[in-house]
C-alpha positions as CSV (number, residue, x, y, z in Angstrom):
1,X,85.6,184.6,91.4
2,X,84.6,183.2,94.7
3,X,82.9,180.2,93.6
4,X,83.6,177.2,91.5
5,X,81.2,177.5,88.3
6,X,79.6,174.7,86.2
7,X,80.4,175.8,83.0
8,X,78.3,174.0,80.7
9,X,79.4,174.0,76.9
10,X,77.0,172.3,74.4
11,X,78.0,172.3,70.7
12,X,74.3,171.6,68.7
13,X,74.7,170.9,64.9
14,X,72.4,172.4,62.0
15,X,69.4,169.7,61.4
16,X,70.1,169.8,57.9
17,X,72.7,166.9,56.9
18,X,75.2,168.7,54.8
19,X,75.4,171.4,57.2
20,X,79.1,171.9,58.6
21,X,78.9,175.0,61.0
22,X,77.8,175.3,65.1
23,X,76.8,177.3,67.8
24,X,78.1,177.0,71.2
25,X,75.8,177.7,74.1
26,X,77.1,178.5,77.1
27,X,75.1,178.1,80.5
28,X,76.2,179.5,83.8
29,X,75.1,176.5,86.7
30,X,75.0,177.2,90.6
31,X,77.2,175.7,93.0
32,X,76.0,172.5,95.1
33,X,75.4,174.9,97.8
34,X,73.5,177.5,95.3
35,X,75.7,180.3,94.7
36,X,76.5,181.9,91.3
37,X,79.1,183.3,90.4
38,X,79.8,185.3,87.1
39,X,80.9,184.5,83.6
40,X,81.6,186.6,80.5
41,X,81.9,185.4,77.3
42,X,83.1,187.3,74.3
43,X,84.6,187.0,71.0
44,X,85.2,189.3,68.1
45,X,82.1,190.6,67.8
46,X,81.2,191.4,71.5
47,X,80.3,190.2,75.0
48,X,77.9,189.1,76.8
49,X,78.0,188.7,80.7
50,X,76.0,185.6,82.6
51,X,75.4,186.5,86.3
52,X,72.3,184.6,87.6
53,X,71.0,180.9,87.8
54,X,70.7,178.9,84.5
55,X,71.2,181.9,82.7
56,X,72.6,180.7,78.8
57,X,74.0,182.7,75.6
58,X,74.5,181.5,72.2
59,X,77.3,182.1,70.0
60,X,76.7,181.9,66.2
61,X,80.3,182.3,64.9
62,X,83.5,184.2,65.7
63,X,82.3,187.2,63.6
64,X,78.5,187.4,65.0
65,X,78.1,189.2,68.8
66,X,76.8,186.7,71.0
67,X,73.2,186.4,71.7
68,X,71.2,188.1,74.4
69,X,71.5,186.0,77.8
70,X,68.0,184.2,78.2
71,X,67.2,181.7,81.0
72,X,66.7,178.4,80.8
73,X,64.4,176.1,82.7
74,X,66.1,172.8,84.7
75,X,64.2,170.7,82.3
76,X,65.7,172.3,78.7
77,X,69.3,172.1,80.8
78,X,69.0,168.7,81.6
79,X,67.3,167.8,78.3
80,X,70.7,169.5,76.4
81,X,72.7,168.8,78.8
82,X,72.4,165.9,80.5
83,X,75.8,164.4,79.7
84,X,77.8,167.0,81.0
85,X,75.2,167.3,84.1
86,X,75.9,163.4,84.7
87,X,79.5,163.5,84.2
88,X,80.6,166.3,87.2
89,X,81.5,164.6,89.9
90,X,79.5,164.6,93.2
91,X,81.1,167.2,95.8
92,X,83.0,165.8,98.7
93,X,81.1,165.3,101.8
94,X,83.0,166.3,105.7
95,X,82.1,164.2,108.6
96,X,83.8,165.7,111.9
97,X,84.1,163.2,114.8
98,X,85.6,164.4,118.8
99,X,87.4,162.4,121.0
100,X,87.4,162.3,124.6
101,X,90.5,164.3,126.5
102,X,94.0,162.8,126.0
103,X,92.5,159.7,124.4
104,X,91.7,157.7,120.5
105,X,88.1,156.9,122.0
106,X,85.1,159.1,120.2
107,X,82.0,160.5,122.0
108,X,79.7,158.4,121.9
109,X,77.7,161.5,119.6
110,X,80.5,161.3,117.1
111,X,80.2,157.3,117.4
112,X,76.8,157.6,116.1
113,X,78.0,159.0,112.9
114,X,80.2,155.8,112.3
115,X,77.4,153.9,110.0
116,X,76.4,157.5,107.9
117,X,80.3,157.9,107.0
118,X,80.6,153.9,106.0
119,X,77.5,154.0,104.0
120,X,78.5,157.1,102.3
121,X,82.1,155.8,101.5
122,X,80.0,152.3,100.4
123,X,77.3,154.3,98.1
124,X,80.1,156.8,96.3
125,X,82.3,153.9,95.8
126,X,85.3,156.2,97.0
127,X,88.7,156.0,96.0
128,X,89.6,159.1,97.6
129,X,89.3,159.7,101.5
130,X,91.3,162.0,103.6
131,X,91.5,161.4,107.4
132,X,93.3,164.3,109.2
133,X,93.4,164.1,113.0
134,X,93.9,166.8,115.2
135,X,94.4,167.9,119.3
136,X,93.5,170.8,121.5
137,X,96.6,172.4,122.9
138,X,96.9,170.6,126.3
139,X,100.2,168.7,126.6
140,X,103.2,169.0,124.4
141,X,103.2,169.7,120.5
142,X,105.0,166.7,120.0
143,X,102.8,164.9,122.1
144,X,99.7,166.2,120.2
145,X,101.1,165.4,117.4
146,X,101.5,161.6,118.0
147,X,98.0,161.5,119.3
148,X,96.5,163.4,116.4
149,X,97.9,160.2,114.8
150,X,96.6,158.0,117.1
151,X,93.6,159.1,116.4
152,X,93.7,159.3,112.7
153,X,94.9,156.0,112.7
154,X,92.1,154.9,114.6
155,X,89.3,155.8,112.5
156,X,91.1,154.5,109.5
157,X,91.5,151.2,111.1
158,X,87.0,151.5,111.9
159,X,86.9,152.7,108.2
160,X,89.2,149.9,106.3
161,X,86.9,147.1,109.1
162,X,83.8,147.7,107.7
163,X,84.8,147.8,103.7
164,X,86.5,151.2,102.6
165,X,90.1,149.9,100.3
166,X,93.0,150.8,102.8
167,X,94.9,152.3,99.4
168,X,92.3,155.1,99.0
169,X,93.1,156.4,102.0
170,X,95.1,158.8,103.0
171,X,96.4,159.3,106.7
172,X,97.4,162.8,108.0
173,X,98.3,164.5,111.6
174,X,98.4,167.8,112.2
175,X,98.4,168.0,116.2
176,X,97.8,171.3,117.7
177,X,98.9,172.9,114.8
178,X,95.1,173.8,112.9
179,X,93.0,174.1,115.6
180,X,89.1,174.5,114.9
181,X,88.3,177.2,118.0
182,X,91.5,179.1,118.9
183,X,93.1,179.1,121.9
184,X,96.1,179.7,124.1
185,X,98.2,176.7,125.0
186,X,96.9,174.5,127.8
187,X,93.2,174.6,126.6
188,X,90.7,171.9,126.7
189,X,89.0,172.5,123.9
190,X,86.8,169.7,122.7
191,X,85.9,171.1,119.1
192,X,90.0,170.7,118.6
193,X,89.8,167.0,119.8
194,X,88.4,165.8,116.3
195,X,89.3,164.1,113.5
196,X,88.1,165.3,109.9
197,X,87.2,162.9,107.2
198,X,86.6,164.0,103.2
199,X,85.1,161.5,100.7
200,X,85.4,162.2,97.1
């Protein structure tokens, strides 16, 4: 399976007070970025497979096949569901920022992006952002290295300035070592002068 799935699973009681058994319904969700993936679900009695967009199946019991696949509309899923719906957590958004050659100072394109980044950070109320700095392969490995740092170090110091909590972050250098174009050594490459930063 290529693609996460929201697996949505809903137990809805009998109206009737003294009623003591469920069915399950199962409801296959698309990605954030709208893919679906594929879900079977069987038990004794048989399976059914759910392959496309809101598409749910009831299960009676253990001993009863489940139901034929129907599809629901976004209001019934958010109507039945709207617990489970609230409770996912929002995906993590990438910001990419370049540097100039040899240096810690960002384009002045990438410092445009400072005050989207912060407010995000701000908005989510993150406790989880990962700053991973990173070179083109001009100059030494172990000099990349240290200014992959630099850098990294950098944008958490602009970060932790204007309000993120310097204990949900997390501080990484990988150099030359995961460049974003390849190249042979001794390229200036300014898509590998970057630093990447995940919120969660």
């Amino acid at each position: 399976m290529n693609h996460k799935l929201f697996i949505l699973i809903c137990c809805v009681f009998f109206l009737t007070i003294n009623a003591c058994g469920t069915k399950s319904t199962v409801v296959l969700i698309p990605d954030p970025d709208g893919h679906v993936g594929k879900l079977e679900v069987s038990n004794q009695a048989g399976t059914q497979t759910l392959d496309q967009a809101n598409q749910a199946v009831d299960i009676k019991d253990e001993t009863t096949a489940p139901a034929t696949p129907a599809i629901l509309s976004q209001s019934k899923i958010r109507a039945v569901f709207s617990d489970a719906l609230d409770a996912r957590p929002m995906p993590p958004e990438k910001f990419i920022l370049y540097f100039l050659p040899g240096s810690n100072l960002l384009t002045k394109e990438s410092e445009a992006l400072l005050p989207q980044i912060i407010q995000t950070i701000l908005a989510r109320r993150s406790d989880d952002i990962v700053i991973s700095g990173h070179t083109d392969t001009v100059g030494s490995k172990e000099y990349n290295y240290g200014l992959s740092l630099e850098r990294a170090k950098t944008m958490f110091d602009i970060l932790v300035a204007n309000g993120a909590v310097p204990d949900h972050i997390k501080v990484t250098s990988h150099g030359e070592g995961n460049l974003l174009v390849k190249t042979p050594d001794d390229v200036d490459e300014p898509q590998n002068r970057r630093v990447e930063v995940v919120i969660r």
